[in-house]
N, C-alpha and C positions, 0 to 999 in steps of 0.2 A: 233687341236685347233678349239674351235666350230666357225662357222660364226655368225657374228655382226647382228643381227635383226634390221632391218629399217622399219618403217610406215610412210606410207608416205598418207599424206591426201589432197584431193584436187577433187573438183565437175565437172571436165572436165576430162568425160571417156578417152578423145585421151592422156591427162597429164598421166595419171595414167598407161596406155599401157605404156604409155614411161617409164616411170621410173620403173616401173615393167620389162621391157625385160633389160634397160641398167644397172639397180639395180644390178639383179641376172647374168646376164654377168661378171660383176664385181666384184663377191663371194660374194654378201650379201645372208641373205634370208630377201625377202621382204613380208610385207604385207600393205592392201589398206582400204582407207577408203574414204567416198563420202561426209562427212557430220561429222557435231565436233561433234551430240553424236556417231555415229559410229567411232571414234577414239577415245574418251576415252571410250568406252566400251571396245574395241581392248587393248589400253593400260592398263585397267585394266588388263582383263584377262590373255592378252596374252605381260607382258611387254618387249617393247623395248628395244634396248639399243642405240638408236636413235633416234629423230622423222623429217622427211620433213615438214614441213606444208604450205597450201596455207593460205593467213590470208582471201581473200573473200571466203565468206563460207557459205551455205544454214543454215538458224535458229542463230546454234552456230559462231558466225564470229572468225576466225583464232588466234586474241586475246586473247579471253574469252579463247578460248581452251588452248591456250600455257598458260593461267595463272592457270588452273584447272590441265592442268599436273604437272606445277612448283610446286604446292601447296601441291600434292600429293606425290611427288618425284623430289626433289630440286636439285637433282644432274644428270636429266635427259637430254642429249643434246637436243637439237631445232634449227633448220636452217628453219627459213621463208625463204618462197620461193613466190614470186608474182609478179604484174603487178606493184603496187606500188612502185615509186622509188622515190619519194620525199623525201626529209630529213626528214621532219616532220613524216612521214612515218616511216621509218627506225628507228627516233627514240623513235616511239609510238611502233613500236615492239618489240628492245630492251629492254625498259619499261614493257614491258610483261612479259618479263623472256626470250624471244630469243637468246641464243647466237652468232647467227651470222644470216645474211641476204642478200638474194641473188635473184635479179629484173629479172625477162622475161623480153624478151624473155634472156637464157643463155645461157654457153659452155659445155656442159653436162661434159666436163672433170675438169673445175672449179670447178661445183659441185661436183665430186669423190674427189677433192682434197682437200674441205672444211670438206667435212665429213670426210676424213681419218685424218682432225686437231683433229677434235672435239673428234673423234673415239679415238684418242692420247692422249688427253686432260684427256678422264674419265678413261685409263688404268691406267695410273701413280698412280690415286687415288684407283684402283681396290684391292691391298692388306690391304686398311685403311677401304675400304666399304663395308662392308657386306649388299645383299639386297635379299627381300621374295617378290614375288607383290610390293604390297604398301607399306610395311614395307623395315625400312632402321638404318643400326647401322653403327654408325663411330665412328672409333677403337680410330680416335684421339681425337675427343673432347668427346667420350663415349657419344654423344647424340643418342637418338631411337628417332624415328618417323614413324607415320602411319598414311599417308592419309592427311600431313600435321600438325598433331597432335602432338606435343612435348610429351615424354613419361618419366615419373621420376621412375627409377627404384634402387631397394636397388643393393649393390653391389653381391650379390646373384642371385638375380634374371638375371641382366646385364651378369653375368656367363652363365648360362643357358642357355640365350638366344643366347647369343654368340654361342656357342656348335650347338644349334637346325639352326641356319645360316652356319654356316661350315658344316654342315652332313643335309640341306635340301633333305627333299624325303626319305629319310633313317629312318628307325624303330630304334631309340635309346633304350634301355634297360635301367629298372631301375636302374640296378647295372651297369654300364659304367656310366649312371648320377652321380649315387653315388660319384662315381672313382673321375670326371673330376669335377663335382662341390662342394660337399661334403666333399672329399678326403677322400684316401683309407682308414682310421678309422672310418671313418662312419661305426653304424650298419647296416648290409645287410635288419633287418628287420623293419628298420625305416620306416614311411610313411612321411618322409620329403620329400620326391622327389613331391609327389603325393600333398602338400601342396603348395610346390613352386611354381609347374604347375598351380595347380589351382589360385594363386593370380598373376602367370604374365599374365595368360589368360584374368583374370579381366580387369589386366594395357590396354592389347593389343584389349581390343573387348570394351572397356568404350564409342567408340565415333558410338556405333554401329556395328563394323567391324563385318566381319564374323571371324568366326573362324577357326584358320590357323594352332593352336596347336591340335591334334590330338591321341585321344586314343587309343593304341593298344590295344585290350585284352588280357590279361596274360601274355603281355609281356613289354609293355613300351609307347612310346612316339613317333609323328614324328611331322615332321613341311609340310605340302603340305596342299593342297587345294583340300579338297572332293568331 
């Protein structure tokens, strides 16, 4: 089982040692950020499946952040983490999109035991969610989203994509497309595959994105990031 990826953001180098050595002590792999665009840059790139956050924050303050992850990726955990312990506080965080919130000074073993909620929270839903970076399908209400993006997709295309979310990273072939989306009486020498692609790539890159669906030559299809 792979370990749980944690970012953890916050502009006090000594905060960051901490949670960095008692992080990875405790099986995570951790990664750091100093400042809210260098966390959502990190979150782009490299997504969590967690995030720490402090809400005082150099430029981006800890708010704005939590609401640009939320917006991105709505089913991402957040645990504020800060000096602020007023109500009013706690509850401008929550308001954010925080799911849970946690005042300094703390019990560092509090905190493993909030994240291992939260960490619990988004397994349960891990067979319903399928997710790429920014990109995220849920099996139950069959909604897509990118980037906060609502995505309306034919029930074909929703196929597809499904498939290129289950075999992420992996070279799909035209004919295995054919097979699972098409079905096995499909022509082998149709160019429906190569049509579908090309109008869910449209759905999926309309609000700018880059593009996450990818050519193979002479052979097929994958879904990663180039």
């Amino acid at each position: 089982m792979s370990k749980s990826r944690i970012l953890t953001v916050d502009d006090d180098p000594n905060m960051l040692s901490l949670m960095k050595r008692g992080l990875s002590f405790a099986g995570y792999t951790v990664s750091l950020a100093a400042d809210g665009e260098a966390a959502l840059a990190e979150a782009r790139d490299c997504p969590p499946d967690l995030v720490v956050l402090d809400v005082m924050l150099p430029a981006i303050d800890g708010q704005e952040v939590c609401r640009r992850l939320r917006s991105a990726d709505p089913t991402l955990p957040v645990l504020m983490l800060t000096a602020r312990g007023r109500v009013a506080d706690r509850v401008a965080g929550l308001d954010a999109g925080a799911d849970d919130y946690l005042v300094k000074p703390f019990a560092f073993d509090e905190l493993l035991a909030r994240i291992r909620a939260l960490l619990r929270r988004g397994q349960r839903d891990e067979a319903d969610l399928l997710r790429f970076a920014d990109l995220t399908l849920d099996r139950r209400s069959r909604e897509v989203m990118r980037g906060g993006r609502l995505i309306e997709l034919t029930a074909r295309e929703y196929d597809l994509l499904e498939l290129f979310l289950r075999h992420s990273r992996q070279v799909l072939t035209r004919d295995l497309i054919l097979e699972h989306v098409l079905g096995p009486d499909a022509p082998v020498e149709s160019n429906a595959i190569d049509v579908h692609v090309m109008r869910l790539r449209d759905k999926l890159e309309a609000g700018g994105e880059v593009r996450i669906i990818q050519t193979v030559r002479g052979v097929g299809y994958s879904l990663r990031l180039d």
